[in-house]
C-alpha positions in Angstrom: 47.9 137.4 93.1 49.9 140.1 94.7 53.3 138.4 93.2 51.8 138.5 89.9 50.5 141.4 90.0 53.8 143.1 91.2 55.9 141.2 88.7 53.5 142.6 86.0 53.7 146.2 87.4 58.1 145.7 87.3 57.7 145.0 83.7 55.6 148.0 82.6 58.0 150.1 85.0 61.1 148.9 83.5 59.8 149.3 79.9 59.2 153.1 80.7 62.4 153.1 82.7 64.3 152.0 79.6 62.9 155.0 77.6 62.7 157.3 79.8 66.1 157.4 80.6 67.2 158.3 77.0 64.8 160.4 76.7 66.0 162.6 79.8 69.7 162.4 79.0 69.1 164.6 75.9 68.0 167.3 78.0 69.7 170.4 79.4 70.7 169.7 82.8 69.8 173.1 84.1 66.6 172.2 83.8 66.4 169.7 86.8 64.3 170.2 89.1 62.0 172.6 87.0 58.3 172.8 85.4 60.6 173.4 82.0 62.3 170.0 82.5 58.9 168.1 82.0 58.0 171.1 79.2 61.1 169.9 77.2 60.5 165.9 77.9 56.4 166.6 77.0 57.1 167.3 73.2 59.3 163.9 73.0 57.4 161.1 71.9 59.0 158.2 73.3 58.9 159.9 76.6 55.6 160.3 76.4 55.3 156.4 75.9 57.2 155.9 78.7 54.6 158.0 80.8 51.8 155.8 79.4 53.7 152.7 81.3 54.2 154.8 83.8 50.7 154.9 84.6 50.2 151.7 83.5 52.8 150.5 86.3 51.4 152.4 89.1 47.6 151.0 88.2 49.3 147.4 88.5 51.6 148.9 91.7 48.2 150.0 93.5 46.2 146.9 92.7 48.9 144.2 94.3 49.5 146.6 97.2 45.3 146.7 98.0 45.6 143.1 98.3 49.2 143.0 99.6 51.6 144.5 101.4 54.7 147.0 100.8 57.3 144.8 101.8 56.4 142.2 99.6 55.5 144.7 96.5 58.3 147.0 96.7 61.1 144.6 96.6 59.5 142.8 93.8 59.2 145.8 92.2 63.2 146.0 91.8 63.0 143.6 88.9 61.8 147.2 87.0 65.7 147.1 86.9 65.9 144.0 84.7 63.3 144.8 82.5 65.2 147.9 81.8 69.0 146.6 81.2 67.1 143.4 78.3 64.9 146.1 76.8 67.9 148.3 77.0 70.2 146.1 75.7 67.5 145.4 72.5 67.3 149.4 72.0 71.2 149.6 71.4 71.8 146.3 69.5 73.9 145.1 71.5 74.6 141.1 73.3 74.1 140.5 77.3 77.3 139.6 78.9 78.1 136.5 80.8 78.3 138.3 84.0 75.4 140.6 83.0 73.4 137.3 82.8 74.8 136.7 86.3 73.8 139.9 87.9 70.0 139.0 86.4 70.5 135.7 88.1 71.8 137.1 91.4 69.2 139.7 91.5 66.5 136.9 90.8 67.6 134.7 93.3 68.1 137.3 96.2 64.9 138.6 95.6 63.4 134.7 95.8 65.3 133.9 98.5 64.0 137.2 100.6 60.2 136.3 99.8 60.7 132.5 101.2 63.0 133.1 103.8 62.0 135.9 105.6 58.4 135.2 105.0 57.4 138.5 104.8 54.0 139.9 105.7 51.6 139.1 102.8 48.4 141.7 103.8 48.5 144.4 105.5 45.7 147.3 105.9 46.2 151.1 105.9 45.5 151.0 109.6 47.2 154.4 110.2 45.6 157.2 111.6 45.6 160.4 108.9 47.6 162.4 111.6 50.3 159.4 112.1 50.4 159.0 108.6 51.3 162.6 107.4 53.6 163.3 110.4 55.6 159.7 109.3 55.3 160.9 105.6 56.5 164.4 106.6 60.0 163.2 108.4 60.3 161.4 104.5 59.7 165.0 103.2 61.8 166.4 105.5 64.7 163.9 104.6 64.0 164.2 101.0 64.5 168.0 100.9 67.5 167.7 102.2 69.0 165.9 99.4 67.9 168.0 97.3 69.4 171.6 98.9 72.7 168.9 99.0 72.6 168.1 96.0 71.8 171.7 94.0 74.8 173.3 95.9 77.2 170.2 94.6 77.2 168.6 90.6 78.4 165.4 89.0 77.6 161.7 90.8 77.2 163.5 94.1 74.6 165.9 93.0 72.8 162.7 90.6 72.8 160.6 93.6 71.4 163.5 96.3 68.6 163.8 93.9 68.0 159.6 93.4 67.7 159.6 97.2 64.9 162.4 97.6 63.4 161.0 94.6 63.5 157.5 96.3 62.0 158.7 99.3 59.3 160.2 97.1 58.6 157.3 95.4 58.2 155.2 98.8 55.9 158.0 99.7 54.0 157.1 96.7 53.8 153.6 97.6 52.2 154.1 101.3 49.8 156.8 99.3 48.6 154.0 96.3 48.2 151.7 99.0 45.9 154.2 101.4 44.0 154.7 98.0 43.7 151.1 96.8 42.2 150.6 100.4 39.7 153.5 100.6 38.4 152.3 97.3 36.8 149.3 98.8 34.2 152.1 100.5 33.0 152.7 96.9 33.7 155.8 94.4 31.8 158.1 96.1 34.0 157.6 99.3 37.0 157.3 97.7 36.8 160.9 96.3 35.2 162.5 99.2 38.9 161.7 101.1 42.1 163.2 100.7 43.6 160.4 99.3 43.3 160.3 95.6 44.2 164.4 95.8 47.3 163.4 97.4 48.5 161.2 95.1 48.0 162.8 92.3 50.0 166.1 93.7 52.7 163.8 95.1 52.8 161.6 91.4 53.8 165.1 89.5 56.2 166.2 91.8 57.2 162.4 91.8 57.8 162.6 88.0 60.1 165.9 88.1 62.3 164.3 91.3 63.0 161.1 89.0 63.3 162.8 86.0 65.7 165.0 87.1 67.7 162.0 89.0 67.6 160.7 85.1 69.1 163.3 83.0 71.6 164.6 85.8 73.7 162.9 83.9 75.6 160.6 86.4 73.5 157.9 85.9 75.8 155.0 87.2 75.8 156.6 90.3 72.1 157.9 90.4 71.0 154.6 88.9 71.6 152.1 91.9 70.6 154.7 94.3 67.5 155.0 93.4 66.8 151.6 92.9 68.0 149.9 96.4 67.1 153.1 98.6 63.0 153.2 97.2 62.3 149.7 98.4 64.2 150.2 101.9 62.2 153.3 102.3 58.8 151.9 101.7 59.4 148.7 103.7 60.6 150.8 106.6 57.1 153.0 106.4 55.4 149.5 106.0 56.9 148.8 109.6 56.0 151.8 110.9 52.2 152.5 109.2 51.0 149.3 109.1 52.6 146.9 111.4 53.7 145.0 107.9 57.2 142.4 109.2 59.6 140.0 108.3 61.1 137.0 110.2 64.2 137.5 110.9 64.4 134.6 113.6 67.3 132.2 114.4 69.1 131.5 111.3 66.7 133.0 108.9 68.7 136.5 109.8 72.0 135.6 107.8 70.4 134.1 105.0 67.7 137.4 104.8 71.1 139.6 105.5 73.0 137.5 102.8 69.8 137.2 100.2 69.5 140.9 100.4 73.0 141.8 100.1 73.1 139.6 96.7 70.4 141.2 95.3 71.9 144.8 96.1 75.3 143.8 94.2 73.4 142.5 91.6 71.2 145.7 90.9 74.5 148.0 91.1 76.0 146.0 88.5 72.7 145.8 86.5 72.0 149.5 87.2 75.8 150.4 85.9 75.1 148.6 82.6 71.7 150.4 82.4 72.8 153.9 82.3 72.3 155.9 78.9 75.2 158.1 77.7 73.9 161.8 77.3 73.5 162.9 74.3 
């Protein structure tokens, strides 16, 4: 169930990814990073679309994380990236490549090869205490912040990829939240509400939307692109580690395949990710 319900939530992600992307290129890039960037992207329709399956994807994100774990989810959750480059692909009228077809293969199999191999935790609870939780997700905050004062003193693919990493890290900080808030609602509604949780996310989701957003229309897309893609899921597995004891085996000789497995499906999400990558307009 939490495969399936992963894979589901990479498809409505990538679908929005696709269009979103577009969308944001069009605007000014002096708008990163401000309420006006999400003003300007509110009155596009297709953008708007895209933030319907961006819901839609987080609903499906939170559900396989209550019953699963982040470092199964997350990396699952790369295939967003595949979704995006077919859909993509559809949107512009134009024929996958043979090696395009091979970077979908490559990223497939890595990602397969991970989940068997390393035999990664399957369920894990939110076990953290509140205070270990928001110091752990404040040293992310801290790290994320920094990418961004990097990156608004800098422009072109360094300033586009300073601002995929702190939106990475914001993303992974969305992850350990959905999964905190998945978990509390087992207590019931009432309960739910009555913690911090749900308040939390939905703070953290807006300023979540303007990070990536702005990481999208920077304009440097092949370099923002991968950035954001490999560093989320490294992020959130490495919180999974720390908050709720979530591991892989990396025993004997199931290292260099893991190593090897993950290393394949990082070069084949670059390539993927530099195919992806709208023009602005």
């Amino acid at each position: 169930m939490t495969v399936l319900l992963a894979a589901l939530a990479a498809v409505v992600y990538g679908m929005a990814v696709a269009v979103q992307h577009r969308e944001a290129a069009a605007i000014d890039p002096l708008r990163s990073l401000r309420p006006s960037l999400l003003f300007g992207l509110m009155v596009r329709p297709l953008w708007l679309l895209g933030l319907v399956g961006d819901i839609g994807g987080f609903a499906l994100q939170t559900a396989a994380l209550t019953v699963g774990s982040l470092v199964v989810v997350q990396p699952i959750l790369t295939l967003s990236l595949v979704v995006s480059l077919l859909l993509g692909a559809q949107l512009d009228g134009r024929v996958l490549r043979r090696w395009e077809w091979g970077a979908v293969a490559g990223t497939l199999a890595g990602l397969a090869v991970f989940l068997v191999v390393a035999r990664p935790t399957t369920h894990s609870d939110a076990i953290a205490t509140t205070r270990h939780l928001l110091s752990t997700l404040g040293v992310v905050a801290v790290v994320a912040m920094g990418a961004l004062a990097v990156g608004r003193t800098t422009t072109g693919a360094r300033r586009g990829m300073c601002f995929a990493i702190a939106a990475a890290c914001a993303e992974a900080v969305m992850a350990v939240l959905a999964k905190s808030f998945g978990d509390r609602l087992g207590r019931g509604v009432w309960s739910t509400f009555a913690g911090w949780q749900p308040y939390a996310v939905a703070a953290c989701g807006v300023l979540t939307l303007v990070l990536v957003q702005s990481a999208y229309q920077v304009g440097e897309a092949t370099a923002t692109l991968p950035v954001l893609t490999v560093t989320e899921p490294i992020v959130a597995i490495a919180l999974g580690a720390v908050l709720f004891g979530e591991r892989v085996d990396l025993s004997g000789v199931r290292a260099p395949i893991v190593l090897a497995s993950i290393a394949v499906m990082i070069g084949g999400l670059a390539t993927i990710a530099s195919r992806s990558a709208p023009a602005r307009r």
